[in-house]
C-alpha positions in Angstrom: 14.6 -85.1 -7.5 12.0 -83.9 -5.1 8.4 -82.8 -5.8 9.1 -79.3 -4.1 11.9 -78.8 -6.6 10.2 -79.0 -9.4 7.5 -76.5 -8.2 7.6 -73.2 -10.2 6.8 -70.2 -7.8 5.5 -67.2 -9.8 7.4 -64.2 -10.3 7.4 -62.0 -7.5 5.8 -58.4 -8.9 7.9 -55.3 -9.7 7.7 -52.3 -7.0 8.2 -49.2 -8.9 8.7 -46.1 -6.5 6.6 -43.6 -8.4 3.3 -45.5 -7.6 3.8 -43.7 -4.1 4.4 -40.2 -5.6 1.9 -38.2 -5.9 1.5 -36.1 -9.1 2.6 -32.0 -8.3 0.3 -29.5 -9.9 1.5 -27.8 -13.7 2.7 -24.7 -11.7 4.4 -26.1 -9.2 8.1 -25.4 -9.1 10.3 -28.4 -8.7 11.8 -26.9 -5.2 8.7 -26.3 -3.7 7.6 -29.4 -1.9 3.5 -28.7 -2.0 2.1 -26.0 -4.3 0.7 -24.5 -1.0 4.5 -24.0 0.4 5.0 -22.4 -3.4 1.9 -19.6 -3.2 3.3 -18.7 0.8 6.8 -18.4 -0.4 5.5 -15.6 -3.2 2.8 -14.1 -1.0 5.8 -13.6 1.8 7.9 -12.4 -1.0 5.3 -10.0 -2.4 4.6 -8.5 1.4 8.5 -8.1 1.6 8.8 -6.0 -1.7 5.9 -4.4 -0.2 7.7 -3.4 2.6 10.3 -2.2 0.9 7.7 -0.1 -0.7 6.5 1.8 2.8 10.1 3.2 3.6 10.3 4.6 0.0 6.7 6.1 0.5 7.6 6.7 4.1 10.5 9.2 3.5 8.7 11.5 1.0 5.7 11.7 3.4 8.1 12.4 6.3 10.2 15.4 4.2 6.7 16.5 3.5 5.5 17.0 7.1 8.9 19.0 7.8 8.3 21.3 5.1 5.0 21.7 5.9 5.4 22.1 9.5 8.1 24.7 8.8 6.3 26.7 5.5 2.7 26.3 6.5 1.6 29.3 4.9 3.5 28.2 2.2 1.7 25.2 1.7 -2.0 26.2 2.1 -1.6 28.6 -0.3 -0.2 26.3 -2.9 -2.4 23.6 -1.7 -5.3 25.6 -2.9 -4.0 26.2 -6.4 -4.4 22.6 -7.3 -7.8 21.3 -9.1 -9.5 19.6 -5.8 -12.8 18.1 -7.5 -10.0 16.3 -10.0 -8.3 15.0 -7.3 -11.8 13.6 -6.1 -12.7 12.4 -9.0 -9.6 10.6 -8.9 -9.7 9.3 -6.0 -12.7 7.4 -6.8 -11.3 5.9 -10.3 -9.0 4.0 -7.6 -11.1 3.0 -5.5 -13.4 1.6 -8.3 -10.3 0.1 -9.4 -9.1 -1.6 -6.7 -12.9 -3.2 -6.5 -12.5 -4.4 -10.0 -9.0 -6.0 -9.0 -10.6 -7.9 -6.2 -13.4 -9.0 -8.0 -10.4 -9.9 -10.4 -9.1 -12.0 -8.0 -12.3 -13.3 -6.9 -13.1 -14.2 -10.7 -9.6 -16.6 -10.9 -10.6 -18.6 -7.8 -13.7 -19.7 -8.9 -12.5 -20.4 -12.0 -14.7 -18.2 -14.1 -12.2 -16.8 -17.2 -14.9 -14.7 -18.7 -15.4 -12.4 -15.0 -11.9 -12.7 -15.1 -10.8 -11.0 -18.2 -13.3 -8.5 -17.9 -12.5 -7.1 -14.4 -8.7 -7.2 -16.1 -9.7 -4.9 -18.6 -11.8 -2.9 -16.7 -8.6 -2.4 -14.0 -7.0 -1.1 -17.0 -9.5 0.8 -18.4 -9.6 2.8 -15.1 -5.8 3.0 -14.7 -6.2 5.0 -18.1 -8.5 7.3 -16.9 -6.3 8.1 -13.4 -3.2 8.8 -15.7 -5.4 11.1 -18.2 -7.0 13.0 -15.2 -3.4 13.7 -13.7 -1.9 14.7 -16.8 -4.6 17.3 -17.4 -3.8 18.5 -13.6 -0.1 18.5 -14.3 -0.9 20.4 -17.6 -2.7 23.4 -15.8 0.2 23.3 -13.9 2.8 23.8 -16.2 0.2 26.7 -17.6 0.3 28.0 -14.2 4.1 28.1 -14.5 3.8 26.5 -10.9 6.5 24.0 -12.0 9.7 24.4 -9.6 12.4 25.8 -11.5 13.0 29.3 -13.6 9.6 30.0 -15.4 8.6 29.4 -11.5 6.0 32.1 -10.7 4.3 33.4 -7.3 2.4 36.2 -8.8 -0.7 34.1 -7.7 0.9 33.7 -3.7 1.9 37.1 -3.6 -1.5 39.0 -5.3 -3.8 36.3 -4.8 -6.8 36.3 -7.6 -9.8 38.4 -7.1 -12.3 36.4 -4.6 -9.6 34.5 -3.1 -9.9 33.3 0.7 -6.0 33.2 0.5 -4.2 35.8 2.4 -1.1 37.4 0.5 2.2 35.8 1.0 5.6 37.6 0.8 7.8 37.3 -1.9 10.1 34.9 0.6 7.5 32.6 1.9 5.5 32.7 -1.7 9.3 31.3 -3.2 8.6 28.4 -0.5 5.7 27.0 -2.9 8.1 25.9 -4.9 9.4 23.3 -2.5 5.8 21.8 -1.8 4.9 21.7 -5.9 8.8 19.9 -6.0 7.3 17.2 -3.5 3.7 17.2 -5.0 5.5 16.3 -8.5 7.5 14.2 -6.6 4.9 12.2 -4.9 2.1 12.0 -8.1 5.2 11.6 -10.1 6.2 8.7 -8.3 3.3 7.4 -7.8 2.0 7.9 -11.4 5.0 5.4 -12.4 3.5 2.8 -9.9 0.8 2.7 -12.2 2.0 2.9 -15.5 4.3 -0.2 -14.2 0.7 -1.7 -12.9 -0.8 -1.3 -15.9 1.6 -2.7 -18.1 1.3 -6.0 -15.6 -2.3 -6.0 -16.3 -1.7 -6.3 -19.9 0.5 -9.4 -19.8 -1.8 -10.8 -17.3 -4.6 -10.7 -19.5 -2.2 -12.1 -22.1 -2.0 -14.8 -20.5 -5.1 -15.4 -18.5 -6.4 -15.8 -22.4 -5.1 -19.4 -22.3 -7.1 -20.6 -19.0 -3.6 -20.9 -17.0 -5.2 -18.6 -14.0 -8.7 -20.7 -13.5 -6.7 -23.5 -13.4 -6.3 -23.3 -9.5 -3.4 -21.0 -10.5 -4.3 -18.0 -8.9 -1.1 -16.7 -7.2 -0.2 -14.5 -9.7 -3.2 -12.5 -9.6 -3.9 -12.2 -6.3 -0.1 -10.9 -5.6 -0.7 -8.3 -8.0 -3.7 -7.9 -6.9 -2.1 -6.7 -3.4 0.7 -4.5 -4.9 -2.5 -2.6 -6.8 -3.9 -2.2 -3.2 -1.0 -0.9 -2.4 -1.0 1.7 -4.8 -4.8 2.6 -4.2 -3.7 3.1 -0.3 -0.8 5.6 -0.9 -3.1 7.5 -3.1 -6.0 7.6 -0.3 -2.9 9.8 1.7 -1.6 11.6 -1.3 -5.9 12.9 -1.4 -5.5 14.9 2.0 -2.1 15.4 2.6 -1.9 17.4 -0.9 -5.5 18.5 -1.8 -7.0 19.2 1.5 -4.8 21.1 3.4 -7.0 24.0 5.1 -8.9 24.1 2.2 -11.7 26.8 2.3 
């Protein structure tokens, strides 16, 4: 027997594939290949839905400027019925908001839970007060009997009040208020949902932002809603004018 034979050679060592793998991130989804392909996929997603969005928006604004372009009168005078330094006021709880969602969003990517949760609540906290201001404007309405329908009155178009700027309509074009308060419920009405839907959001995402999972590097979920609340601030910012501000005095 030769020398060589009797050598023992050590065992050669195991290869196991997984050494070469590199470990994915909690909230990656398995059929994502990075967790940066996974947060473009939802942002793209988002931005479509958003899309989707501006041709719903798009066709009440466009029925609008018919109507308004062919009952002008019509309009202004209804216009001016509605509670303008409301509708300011307003407009400035969403603008407020839509700072608190990006500081929100902010808060999540540097990891800071505490700023976090606070500019949640304050997003909803302001939500609040846009719905309560619109339903004390929808109230005076429905006080006004301005509501389209039968209790539907134009007392106010035709015999404007005492110290009015408005000039008297006839009883036909006063009856064509009735079409712009149909699109002015239509559009707050619409756009009132967005919010409640929003809002409702904000409350599971506070749910869960409780637990740490969005300063985690997690942020994708917050900072898509943050972009549909945008969204909802902007069509607001042309509700403001296209309703409130038409020739007003």
């Amino acid at each position: 027997m030769s020398i060589a034979s009797t050598i023992t050679h050590p065992p050669e060592p195991e290869i196991h594939p997984s050494h070469d793998v590199h470990e994915h991130p909690f909230y990656q989804k398995h059929h994502f290949e990075t967790a940066e392909q996974q947060r473009e996929a939802a942002s793209f997603g988002m931005w479509l839905f958003l899309l989707t969005e501006i041709m719903f928006f798009g066709g009440l604004f466009f029925a609008y400027l018919l109507y308004r372009n062919w009952y002008y009168e019509a309009f202004v005078s209804a216009s001016n019925s509605l509670n303008m330094p409301l509708g300011l006021l307003n407009t400035i709880v969403l603008i407020s908001s839509s700072f608190t969602m990006a500081m929100a969003v902010h808060s999540s990517e540097i990891r800071d839970l505490k700023k976090l949760k606070l500019f949640l609540w304050l997003t909803i906290l302001l939500g609040f007060v846009f719905l309560g201001i619109k339903t004390v404007e929808y109230h005076d309405k429905f006080v006004e009997h301005h509501v389209p329908g039968a209790s539907f009155d134009i007392k106010d178009f035709v015999n404007p009040p005492k110290g009015s700027l408005d000039k008297p309509l006839t009883v036909d074009m006063a009856n064509k208020t009735q079409i712009y308060f149909s699109l002015y419920f239509a559009m707050t009405g619409v756009h009132a949902l967005h919010m409640i839907i929003g809002i409702a959001i904000l409350f599971v995402l506070v749910w869960k932002a409780r637990t740490g999972l969005y300063t985690s590097g997690y942020v994708q979920p917050i900072e898509n809603f943050g972009l549909y609340w945008h969204f909802v601030d902007i069509v607001w910012i042309f509700l403001f004018p296209f309703l409130y501000l038409i020739n007003r005095h």
